[in-house]
C-alpha positions as CSV (number, residue, x, y, z in Angstrom):
1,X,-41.5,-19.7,8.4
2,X,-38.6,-21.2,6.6
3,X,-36.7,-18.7,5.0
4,X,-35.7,-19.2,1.1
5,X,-32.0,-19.1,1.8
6,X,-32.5,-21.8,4.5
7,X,-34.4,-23.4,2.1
8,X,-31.8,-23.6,-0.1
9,X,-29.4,-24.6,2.2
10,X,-31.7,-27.4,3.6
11,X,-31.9,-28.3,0.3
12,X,-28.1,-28.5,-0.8
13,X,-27.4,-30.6,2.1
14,X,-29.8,-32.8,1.7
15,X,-29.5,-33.9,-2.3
16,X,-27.4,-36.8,-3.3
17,X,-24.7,-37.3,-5.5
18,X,-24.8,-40.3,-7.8
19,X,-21.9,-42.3,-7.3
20,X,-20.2,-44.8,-10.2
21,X,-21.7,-48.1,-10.2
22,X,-19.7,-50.2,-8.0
23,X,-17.6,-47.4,-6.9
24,X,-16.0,-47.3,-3.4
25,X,-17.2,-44.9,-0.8
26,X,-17.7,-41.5,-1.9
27,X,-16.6,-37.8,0.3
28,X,-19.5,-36.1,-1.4
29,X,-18.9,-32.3,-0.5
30,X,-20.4,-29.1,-0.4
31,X,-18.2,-25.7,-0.8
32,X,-19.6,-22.2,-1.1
33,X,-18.0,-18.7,-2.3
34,X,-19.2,-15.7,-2.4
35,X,-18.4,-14.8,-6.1
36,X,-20.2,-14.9,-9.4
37,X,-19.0,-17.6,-12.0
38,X,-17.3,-15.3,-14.2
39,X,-15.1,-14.2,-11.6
40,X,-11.6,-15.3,-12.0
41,X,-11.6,-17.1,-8.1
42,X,-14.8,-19.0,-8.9
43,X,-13.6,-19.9,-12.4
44,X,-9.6,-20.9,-10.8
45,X,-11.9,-22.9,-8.1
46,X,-13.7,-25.2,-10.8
47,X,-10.5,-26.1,-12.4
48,X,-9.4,-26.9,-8.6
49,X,-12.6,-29.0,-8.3
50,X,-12.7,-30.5,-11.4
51,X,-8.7,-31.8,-10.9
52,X,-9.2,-33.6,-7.8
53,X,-12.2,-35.0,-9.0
54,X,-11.1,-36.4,-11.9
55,X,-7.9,-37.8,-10.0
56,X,-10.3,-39.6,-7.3
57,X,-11.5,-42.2,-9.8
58,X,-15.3,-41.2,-8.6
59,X,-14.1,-41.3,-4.6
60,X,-15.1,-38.0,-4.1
61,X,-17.4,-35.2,-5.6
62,X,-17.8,-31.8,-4.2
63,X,-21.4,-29.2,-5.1
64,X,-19.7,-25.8,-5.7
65,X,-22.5,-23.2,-4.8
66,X,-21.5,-19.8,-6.0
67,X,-22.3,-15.7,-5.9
68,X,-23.6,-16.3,-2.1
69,X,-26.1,-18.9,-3.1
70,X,-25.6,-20.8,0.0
71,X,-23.5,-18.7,2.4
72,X,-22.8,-14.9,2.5
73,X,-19.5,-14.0,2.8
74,X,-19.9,-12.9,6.3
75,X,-21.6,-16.6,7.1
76,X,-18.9,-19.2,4.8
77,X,-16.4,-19.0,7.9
78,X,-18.3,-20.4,10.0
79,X,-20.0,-22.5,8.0
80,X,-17.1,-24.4,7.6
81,X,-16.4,-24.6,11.3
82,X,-19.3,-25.7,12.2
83,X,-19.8,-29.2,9.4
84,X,-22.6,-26.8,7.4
85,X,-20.1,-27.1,4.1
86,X,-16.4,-28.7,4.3
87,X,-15.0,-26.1,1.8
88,X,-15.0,-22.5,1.8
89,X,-13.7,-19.5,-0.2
90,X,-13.6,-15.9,1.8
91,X,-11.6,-12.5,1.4
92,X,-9.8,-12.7,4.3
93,X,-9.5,-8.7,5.0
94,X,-13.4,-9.3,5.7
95,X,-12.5,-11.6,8.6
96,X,-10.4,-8.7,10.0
97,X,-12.3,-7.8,13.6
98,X,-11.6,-11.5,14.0
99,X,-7.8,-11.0,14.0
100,X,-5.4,-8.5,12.9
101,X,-3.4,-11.3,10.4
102,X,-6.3,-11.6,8.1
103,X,-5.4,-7.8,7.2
104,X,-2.4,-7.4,6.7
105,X,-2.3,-7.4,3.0
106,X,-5.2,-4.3,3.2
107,X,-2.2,-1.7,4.6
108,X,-2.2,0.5,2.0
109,X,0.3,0.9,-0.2
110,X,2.1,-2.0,1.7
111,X,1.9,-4.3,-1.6
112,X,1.9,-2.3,-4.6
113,X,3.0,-5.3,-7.1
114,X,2.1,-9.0,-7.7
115,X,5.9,-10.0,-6.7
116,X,5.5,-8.3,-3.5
117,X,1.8,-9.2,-2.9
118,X,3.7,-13.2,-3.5
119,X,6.3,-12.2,-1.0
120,X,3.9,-10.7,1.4
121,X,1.3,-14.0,1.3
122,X,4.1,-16.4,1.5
123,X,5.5,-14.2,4.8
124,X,1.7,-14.2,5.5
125,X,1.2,-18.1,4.9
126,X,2.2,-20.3,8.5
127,X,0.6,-16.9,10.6
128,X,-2.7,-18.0,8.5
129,X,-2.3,-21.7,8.7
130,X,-1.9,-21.5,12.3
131,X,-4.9,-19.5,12.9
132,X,-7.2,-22.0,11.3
133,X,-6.1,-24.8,12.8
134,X,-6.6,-23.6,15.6
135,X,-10.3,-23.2,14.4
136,X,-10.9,-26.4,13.0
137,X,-9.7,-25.6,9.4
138,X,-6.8,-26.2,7.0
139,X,-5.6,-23.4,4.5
140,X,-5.4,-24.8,0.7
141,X,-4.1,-21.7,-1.1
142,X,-4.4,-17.9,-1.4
143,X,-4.7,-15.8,-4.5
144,X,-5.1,-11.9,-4.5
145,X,-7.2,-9.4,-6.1
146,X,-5.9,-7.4,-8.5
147,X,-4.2,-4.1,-7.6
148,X,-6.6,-1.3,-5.9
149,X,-7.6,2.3,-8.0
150,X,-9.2,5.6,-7.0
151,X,-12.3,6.4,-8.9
152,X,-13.3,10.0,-8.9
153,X,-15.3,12.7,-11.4
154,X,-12.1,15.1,-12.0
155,X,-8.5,14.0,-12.1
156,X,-7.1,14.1,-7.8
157,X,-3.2,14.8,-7.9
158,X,-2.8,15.0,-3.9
159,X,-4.7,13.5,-1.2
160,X,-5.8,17.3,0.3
161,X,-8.2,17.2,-2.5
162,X,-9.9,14.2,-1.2
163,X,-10.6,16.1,2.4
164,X,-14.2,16.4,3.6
165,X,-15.2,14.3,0.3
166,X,-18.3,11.3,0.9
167,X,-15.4,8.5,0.6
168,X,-17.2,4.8,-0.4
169,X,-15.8,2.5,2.2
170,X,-16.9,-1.0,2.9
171,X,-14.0,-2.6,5.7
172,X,-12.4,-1.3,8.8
173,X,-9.5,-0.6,6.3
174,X,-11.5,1.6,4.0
175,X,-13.0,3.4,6.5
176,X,-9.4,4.2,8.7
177,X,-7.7,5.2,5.6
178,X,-10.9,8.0,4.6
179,X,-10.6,9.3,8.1
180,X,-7.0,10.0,8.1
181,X,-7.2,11.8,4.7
182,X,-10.2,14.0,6.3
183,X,-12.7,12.6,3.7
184,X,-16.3,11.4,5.4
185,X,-16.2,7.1,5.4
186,X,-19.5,6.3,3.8
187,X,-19.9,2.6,4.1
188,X,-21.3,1.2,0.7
189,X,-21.7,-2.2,-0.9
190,X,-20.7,-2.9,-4.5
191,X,-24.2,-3.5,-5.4
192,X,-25.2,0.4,-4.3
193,X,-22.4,2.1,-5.8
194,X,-24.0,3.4,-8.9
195,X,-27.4,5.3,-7.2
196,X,-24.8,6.1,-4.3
197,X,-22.6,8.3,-6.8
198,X,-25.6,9.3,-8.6
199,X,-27.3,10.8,-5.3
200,X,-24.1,12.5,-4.3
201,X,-23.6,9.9,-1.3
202,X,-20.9,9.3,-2.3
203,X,-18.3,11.2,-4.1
204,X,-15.0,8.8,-4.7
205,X,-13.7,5.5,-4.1
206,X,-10.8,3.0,-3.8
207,X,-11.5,-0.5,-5.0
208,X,-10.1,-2.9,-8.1
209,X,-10.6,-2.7,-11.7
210,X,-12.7,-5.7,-11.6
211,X,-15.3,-3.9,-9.1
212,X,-15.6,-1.2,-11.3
213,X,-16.4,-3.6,-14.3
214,X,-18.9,-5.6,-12.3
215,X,-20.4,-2.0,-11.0
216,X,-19.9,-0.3,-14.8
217,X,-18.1,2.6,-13.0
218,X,-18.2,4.3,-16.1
219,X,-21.9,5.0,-15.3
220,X,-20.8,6.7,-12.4
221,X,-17.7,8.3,-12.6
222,X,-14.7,9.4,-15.5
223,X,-11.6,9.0,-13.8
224,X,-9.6,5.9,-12.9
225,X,-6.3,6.4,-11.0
226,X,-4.3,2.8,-10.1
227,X,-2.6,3.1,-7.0
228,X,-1.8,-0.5,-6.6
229,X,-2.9,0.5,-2.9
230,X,-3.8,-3.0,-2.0
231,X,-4.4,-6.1,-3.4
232,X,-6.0,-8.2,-0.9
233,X,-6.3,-12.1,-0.8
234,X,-8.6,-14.8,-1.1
235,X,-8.4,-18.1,0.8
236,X,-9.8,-21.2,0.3
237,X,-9.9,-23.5,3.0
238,X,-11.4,-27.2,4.4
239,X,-13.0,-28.4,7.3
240,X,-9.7,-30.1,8.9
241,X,-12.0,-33.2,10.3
242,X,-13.0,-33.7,7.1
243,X,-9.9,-33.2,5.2
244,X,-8.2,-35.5,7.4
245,X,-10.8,-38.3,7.2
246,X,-10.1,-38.6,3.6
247,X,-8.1,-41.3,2.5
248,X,-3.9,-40.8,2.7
249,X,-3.4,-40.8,-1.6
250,X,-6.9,-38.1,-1.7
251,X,-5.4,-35.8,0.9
252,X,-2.3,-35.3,-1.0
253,X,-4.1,-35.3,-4.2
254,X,-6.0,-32.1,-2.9
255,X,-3.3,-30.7,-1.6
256,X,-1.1,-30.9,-4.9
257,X,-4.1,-29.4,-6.5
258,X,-4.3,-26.8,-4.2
259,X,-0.7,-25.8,-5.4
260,X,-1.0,-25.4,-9.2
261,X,-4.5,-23.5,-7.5
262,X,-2.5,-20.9,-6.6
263,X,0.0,-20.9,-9.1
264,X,-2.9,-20.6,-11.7
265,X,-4.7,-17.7,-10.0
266,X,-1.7,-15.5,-10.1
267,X,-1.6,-15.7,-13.6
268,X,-5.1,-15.6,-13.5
269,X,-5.2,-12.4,-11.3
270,X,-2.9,-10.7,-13.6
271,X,-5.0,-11.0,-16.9
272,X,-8.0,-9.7,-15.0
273,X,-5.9,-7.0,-13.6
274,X,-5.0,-6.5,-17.0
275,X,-7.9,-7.0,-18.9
276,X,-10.3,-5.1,-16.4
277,X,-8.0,-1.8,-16.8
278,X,-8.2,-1.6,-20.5
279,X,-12.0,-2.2,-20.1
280,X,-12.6,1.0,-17.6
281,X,-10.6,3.0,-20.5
282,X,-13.1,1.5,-23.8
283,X,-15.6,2.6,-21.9
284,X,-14.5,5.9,-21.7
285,X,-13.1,6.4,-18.4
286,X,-9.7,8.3,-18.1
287,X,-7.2,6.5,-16.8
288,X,-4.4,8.7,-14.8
289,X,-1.8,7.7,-13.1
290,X,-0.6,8.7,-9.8
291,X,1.2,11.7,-8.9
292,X,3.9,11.7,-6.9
293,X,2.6,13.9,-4.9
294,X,-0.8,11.5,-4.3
295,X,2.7,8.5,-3.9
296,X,4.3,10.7,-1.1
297,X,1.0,10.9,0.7
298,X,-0.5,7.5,0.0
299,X,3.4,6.1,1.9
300,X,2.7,8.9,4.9
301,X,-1.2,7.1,5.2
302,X,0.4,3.6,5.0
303,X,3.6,4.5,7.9
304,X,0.6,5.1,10.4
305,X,-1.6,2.1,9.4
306,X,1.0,-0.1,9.3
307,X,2.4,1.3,12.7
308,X,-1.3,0.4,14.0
309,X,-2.0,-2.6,12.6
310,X,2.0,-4.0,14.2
311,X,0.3,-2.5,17.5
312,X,-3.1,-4.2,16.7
313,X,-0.9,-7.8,15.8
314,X,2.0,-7.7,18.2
315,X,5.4,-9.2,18.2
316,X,4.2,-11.7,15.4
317,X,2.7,-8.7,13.2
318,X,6.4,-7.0,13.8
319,X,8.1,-10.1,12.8
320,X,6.0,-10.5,9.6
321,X,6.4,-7.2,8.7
322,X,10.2,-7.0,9.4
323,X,10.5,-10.1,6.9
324,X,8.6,-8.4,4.0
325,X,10.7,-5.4,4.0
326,X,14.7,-7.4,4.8
């Protein structure tokens, strides 16, 4: 029996796109993310569209299909690979057992700032471009998340007091980082977190601002530290066959787009970041910040995951990393 998301897919691929009347030949596209529309990515991704669209003169027209509707995140990868969609939008820490460089921006602590995140993902940028190329893909831009906070029930000054707590994890990061602070890695998706704090499965968190507004954390817990901890990226990416059988003047036209993309989502990233934080605190969480005696032990946690991850990486992962911090 067909199921409905193969339905849906069947379907996608399948339905026509009306060209102009007398128009040339059209590249009519499908792309998928995983993120609702509200979502600052999917929102920075329809001004992307809608730009090369309008510059085509009705050459090329491109279905966006949003909040998994057509892939899961775990599936958009390879659906891009494989001529299923020629665009794609994934967080590339998710992509992580595939290799170590898709990571590196979850070290903790690592990037702590949206100048250093820039710095980091321009280091980050021809290690990426490589890798999918190599898979069949070309890299458009990357935008990050905004910064990473600790959500707990009581105000946590040190790390001690987070050992042998249920810690919410949901990527190899996640779950290292718990272990080494003696907490107990629960894996959780977004979509559980309020019954999972309710139940007392889990007791405290790290994840962005914007989670806890999609999740209401203040249903489930008072206290809001930012950390800055991490602030991974997104990617957005094209089926390189694809991309390169567009016409010369299209290619760059996507490609210039793809620029002010990026440019746009920083600034975009920064008013969610922003804008999510002073939500958490008129709902009535408490917002505290760090200690510096939780800063001292967050930078002890992030010496001996970024040691791992350069031994995970290799000589390229110790040449990126020596570039960040010259």
């Amino acid at each position: 029996m067909t199921t409905p998301r193969r339905s849906l897919l069947a379907a996608a691929l399948a339905a026509p796109f009306l060209a102009p009347r007398g128009a040339a030949a059209q590249a009519r596209w499908q792309m998928a993310t995983p993120y609702p529309d509200g979502n600052f990515h999917t929102r920075n991704i329809r001004a992307f569209l809608d730009e090369v669209q309008a510059g085509s003169g009705g050459r090329f027209a491109v279905q966006l299909h949003s909040n998994a509707a057509l892939l899961p995140m775990p599936q958009i990868k390879r659906g891009v690979q494989t001529g299923q969609v020629q665009l794609g939008e994934i967080l590339l820490t998710a992509y992580a057992n595939e290799d170590p460089f898709f990571d590196a921006d979850a070290i903790p602590q690592l990037v702590v700032t949206q100048a250093q995140a820039k710095k980091l993902s321009d280091l980050q940028k021809p290690y990426i471009e490589a890798r999918l190329q190599r898979q069949g893909m070309q890299l458009l831009y990357m935008v990050p998340w905004p910064r990473s906070g600790l959500y707990t029930q009581t105000p946590v000054a040190t790390l001690e007091q987070l050992r042998g707590s249920r810690f919410r994890t949901f990527s190899p990061t996640t779950n290292r980082f718990a272990t080494l602070i003696g907490a107990n890695p629960t894996l959780v998706q977004s979509a559980e977190l309020a019954q999972a704090f309710a139940t007392g499965i889990v007791q405290a968190q790290i994840t962005s601002a914007a989670t806890g507004v999609d999740t209401s954390a203040w249903d489930y817990a008072r206290v809001f530290s930012p950390l800055g901890f991490t602030m991974t990226k997104n990617a957005v990416f094209v089926s390189r066959r694809d991309f390169m059988a567009l016409p010369e003047d299209l290619r760059a036209l996507m490609m210039a787009a793809a620029a002010r993309a990026e440019t746009r989502g920083y600034e975009m990233q920064k008013e969610a970041q922003d804008g999510t934080e002073r939500t958490l605190a008129e709902r009535g969480m408490t917002i505290v910040e760090p200690s510096p005696e939780m800063l001292a032990g967050l930078l002890r946690i992030s010496a001996t995951m970024t040691d791992e991850w350069i031994a995970r990486a290799g000589d390229d992962g110790r040449r990126l990393i020596d570039a960040y911090r010259a």
